[in-house]
C-alpha positions as CSV (number, residue, x, y, z in Angstrom):
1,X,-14.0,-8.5,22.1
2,X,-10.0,-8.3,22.6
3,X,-8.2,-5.6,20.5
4,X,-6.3,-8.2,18.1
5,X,-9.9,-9.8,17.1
6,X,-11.1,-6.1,16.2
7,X,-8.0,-5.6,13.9
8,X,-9.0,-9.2,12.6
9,X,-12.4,-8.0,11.9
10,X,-11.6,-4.9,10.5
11,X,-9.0,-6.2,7.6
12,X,-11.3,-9.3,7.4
13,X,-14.2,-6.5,6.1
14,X,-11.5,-4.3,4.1
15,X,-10.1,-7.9,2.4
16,X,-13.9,-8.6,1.1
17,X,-14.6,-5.2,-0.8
18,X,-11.1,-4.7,-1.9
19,X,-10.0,-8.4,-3.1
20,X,-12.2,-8.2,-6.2
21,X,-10.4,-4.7,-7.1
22,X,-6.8,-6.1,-6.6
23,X,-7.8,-8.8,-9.2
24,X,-8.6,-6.7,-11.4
25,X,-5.6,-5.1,-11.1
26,X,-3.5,-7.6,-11.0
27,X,-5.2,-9.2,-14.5
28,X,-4.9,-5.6,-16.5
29,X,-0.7,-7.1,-16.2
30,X,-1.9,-10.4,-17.1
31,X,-0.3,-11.2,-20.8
32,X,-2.9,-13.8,-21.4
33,X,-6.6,-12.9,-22.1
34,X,-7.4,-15.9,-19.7
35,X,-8.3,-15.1,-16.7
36,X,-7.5,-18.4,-15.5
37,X,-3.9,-18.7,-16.4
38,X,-1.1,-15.9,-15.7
39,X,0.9,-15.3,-18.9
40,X,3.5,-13.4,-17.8
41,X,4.1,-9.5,-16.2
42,X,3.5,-7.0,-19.4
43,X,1.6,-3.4,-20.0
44,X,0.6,-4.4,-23.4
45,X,-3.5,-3.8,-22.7
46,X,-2.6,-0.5,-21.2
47,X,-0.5,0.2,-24.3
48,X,-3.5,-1.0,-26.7
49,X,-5.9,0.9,-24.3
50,X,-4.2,4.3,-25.6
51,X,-4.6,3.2,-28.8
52,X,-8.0,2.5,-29.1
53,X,-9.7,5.7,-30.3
54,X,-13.4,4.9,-28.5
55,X,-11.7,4.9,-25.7
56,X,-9.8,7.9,-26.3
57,X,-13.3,9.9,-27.3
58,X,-14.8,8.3,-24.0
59,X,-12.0,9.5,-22.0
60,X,-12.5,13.2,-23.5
61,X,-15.8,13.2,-23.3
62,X,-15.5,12.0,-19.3
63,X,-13.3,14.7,-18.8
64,X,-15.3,17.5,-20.6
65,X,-18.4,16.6,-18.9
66,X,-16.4,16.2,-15.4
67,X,-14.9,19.7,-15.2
68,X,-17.6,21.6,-17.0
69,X,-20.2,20.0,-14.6
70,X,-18.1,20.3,-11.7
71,X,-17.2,24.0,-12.5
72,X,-20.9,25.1,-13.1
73,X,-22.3,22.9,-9.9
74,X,-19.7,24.5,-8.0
75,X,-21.0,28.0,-8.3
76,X,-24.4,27.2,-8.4
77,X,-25.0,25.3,-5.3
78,X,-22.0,27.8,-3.5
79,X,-24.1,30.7,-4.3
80,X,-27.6,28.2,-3.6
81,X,-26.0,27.7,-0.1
82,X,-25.5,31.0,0.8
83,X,-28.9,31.6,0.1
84,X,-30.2,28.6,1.6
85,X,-28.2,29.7,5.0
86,X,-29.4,33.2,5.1
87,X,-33.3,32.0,5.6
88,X,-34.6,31.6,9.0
89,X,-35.3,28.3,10.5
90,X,-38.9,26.7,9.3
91,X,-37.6,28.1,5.5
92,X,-34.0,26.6,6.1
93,X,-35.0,23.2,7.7
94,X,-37.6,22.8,4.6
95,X,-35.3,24.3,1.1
96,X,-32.0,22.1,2.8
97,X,-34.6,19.0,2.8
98,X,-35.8,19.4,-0.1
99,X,-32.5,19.9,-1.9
100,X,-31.1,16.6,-0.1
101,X,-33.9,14.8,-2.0
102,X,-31.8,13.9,-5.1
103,X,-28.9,12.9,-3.1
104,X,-30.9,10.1,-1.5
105,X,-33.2,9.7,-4.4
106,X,-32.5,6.1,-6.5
107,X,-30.0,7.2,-9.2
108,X,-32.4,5.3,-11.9
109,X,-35.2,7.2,-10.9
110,X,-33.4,10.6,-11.4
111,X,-31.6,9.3,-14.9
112,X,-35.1,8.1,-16.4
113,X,-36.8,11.5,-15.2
114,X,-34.1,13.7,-16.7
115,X,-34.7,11.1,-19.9
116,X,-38.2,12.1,-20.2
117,X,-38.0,15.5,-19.5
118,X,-35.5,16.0,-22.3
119,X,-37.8,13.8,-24.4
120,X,-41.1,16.0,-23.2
121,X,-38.8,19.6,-24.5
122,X,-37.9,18.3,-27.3
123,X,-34.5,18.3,-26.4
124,X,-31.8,16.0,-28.9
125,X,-29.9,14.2,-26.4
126,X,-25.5,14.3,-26.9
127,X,-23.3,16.2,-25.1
128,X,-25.3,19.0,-23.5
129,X,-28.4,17.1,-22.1
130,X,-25.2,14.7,-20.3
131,X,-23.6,18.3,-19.2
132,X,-27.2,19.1,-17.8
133,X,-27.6,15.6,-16.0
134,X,-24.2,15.8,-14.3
135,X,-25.0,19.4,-13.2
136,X,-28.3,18.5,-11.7
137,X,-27.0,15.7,-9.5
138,X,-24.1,17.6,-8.8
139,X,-25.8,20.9,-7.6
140,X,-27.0,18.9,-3.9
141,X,-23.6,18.0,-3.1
142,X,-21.6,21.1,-3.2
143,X,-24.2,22.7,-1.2
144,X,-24.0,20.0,1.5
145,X,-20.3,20.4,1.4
146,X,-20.5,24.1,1.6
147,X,-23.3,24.8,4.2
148,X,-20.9,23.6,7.5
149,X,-18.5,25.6,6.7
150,X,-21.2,28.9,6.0
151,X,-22.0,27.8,9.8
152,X,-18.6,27.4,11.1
153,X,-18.0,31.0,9.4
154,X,-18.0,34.0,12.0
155,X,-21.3,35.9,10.5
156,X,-20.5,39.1,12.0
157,X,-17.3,39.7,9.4
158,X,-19.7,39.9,6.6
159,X,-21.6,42.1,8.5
160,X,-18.5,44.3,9.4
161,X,-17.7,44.5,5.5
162,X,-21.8,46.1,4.8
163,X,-20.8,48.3,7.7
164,X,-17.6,49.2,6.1
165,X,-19.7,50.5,3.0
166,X,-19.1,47.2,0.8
167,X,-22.1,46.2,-1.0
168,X,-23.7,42.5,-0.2
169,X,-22.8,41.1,-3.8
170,X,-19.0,42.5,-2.9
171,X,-18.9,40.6,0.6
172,X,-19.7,37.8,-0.5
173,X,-17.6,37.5,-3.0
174,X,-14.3,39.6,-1.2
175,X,-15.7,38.2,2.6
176,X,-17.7,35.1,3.0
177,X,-16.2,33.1,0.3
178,X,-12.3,33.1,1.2
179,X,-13.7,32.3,4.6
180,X,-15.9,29.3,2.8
181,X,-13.5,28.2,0.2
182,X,-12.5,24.6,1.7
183,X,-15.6,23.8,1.4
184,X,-16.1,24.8,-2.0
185,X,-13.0,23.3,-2.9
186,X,-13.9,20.3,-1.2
187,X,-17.5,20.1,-3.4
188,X,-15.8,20.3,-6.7
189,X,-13.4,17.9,-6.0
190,X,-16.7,15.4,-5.1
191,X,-18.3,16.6,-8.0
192,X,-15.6,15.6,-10.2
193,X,-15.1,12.2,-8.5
194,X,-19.0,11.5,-8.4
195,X,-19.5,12.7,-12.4
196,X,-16.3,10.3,-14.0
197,X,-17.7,7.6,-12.1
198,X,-21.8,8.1,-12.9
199,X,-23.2,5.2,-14.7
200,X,-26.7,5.0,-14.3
201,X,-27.8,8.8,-15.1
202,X,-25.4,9.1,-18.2
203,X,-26.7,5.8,-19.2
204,X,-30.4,7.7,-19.8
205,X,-29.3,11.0,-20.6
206,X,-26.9,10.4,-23.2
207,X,-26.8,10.7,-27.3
208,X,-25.9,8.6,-30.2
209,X,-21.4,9.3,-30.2
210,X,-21.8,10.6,-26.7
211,X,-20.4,8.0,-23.9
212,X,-18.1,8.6,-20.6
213,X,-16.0,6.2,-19.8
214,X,-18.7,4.2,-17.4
215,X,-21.0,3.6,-20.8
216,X,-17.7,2.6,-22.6
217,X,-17.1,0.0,-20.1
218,X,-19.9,-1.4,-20.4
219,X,-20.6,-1.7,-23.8
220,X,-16.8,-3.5,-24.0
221,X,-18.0,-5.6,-21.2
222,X,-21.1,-6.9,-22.7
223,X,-19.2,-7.9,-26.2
224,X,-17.0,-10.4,-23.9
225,X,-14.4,-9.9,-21.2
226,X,-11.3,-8.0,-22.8
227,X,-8.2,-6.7,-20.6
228,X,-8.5,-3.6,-21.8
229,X,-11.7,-3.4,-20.0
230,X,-9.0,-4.4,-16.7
231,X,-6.5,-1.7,-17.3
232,X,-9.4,1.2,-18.0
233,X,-11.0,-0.2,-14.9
234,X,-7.3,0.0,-13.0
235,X,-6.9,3.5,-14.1
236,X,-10.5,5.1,-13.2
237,X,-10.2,3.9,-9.6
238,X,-6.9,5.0,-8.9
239,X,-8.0,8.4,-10.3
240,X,-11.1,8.3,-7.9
241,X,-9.3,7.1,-4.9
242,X,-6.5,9.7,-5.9
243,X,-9.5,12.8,-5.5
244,X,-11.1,10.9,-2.3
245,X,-7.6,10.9,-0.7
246,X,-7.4,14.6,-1.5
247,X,-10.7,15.1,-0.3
248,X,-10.2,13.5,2.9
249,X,-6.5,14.9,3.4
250,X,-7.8,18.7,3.1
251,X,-10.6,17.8,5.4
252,X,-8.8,16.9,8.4
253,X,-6.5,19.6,7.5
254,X,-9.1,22.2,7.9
255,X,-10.3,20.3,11.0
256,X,-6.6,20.5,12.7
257,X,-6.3,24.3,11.2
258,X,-9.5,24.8,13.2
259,X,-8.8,23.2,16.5
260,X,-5.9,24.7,16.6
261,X,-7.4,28.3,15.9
262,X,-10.1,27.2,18.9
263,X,-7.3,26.6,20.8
């Protein structure tokens, strides 16, 4: 296959996910609420967008439950990681399997279990059984986005710090994790992409007056097409591939900072 039909292929693939996006954006300017006709270039549904107070309480609500989730993920699965690398190799192999189990696990499987087990506890659902949801799917990914850089990490530094007379607690937190924080930084920033964008989950584990953006959405969605449904939909993905690009930016910037230290 010649180089040029490659390239062909490749924007060929990249036209077919992305077209449907770009008309989307291109309709949240569309003054007409036809999709069929264009009525001119305006930011009237953005304007009315800020205006609506649902969406307004769904966009706080997103937020809230973004960076309290991500926050609270982030130390539990930096600390969980830690842990998880410190065990010896049958222990290791088994815990890092079993916490990849949610990761891969069918998001409506997870949402209706969470549902139930709130239900089973006798737990009202709102705002804090949605805080607990995001936190649980969360947890997996910060620890898989902080355990290669635990490995890459030069073990014997910690040890030098308990032979300088620094307690473990005080290594970790003085030692190991300056040494680990692109990776940590890294896992929030996934968390926080991965929780404004959850549908499914927050769709079980929510409460009457408790709805990200995602349920929001929908529920516009399902009372007919409105542009304001266009422009929202415009704004969360440039947000999310805003915090991928980050993501992927501080990656290879570790990877170069590496290299070059290996060099």
């Amino acid at each position: 296959m010649s180089k040029s039909l490659k390239k062909a292929y490749l924007w060929l693939i990249i036209l077919f996910l992305y077209a449907p996006i770009l008309v989307l954006m291109v309709l949240s300017f569309n003054d007409s609420r036809s999709r069929a006709t264009w009525g001119g270039f305006t930011f009237r549904w953005y304007i009315e967008l800020f205006k609506d107070r649902d969406i307004l309480l769904a966009l706080y609500y997103t937020l809230a439950i973004g960076l309290l989730s991500s926050v609270i993920a982030t130390i539990i699965g930096t600390f969980a990681a830690i842990g998880i690398f410190g065990y010896k190799k049958l222990s290791y192999s088994l815990v890092k399997n079993i916490s990849y189990i949610p990761v891969i696990n069918a998001d409506i499987v997870t949402g209706v279990s969470l549902m139930l087990m709130f239900v089973f506890l006798g737990i009202n659902q709102g705002f804090f059984t949605l805080l607990l949801a995001h936190i649980t799917f969360n947890i997996p990914y910060i620890i898989f986005s902080v355990l290669p850089k635990l490995h890459q990490m030069d073990i014997h530094v910690y040890e030098a710090a308990l032979d300088l007379g620094a307690n473990p607690f005080m290594s970790i937190i003085k030692v190991v994790i300056p040494e680990i924080r692109p990776g940590i930084i890294t896992g929030f920033l996934l968390a926080f992409t991965l929780s404004i964008d959850d549908f499914v989950i927050s769709f079980f584990t929510s409460g009457p007056g408790v709805t990200n953006l995602s349920i929001e959405i929908y529920s516009m969605a399902r009372r007919g097409i409105n542009p304001k449904i266009n422009a929202l939909s415009t704004l969360m993905f440039v947000v999310v591939m805003a915090l991928l690009l980050i993501v992927n930016k501080r990656s290879a910037s570790n990877t170069e900072k590496k290299v070059r230290r290996d060099i």
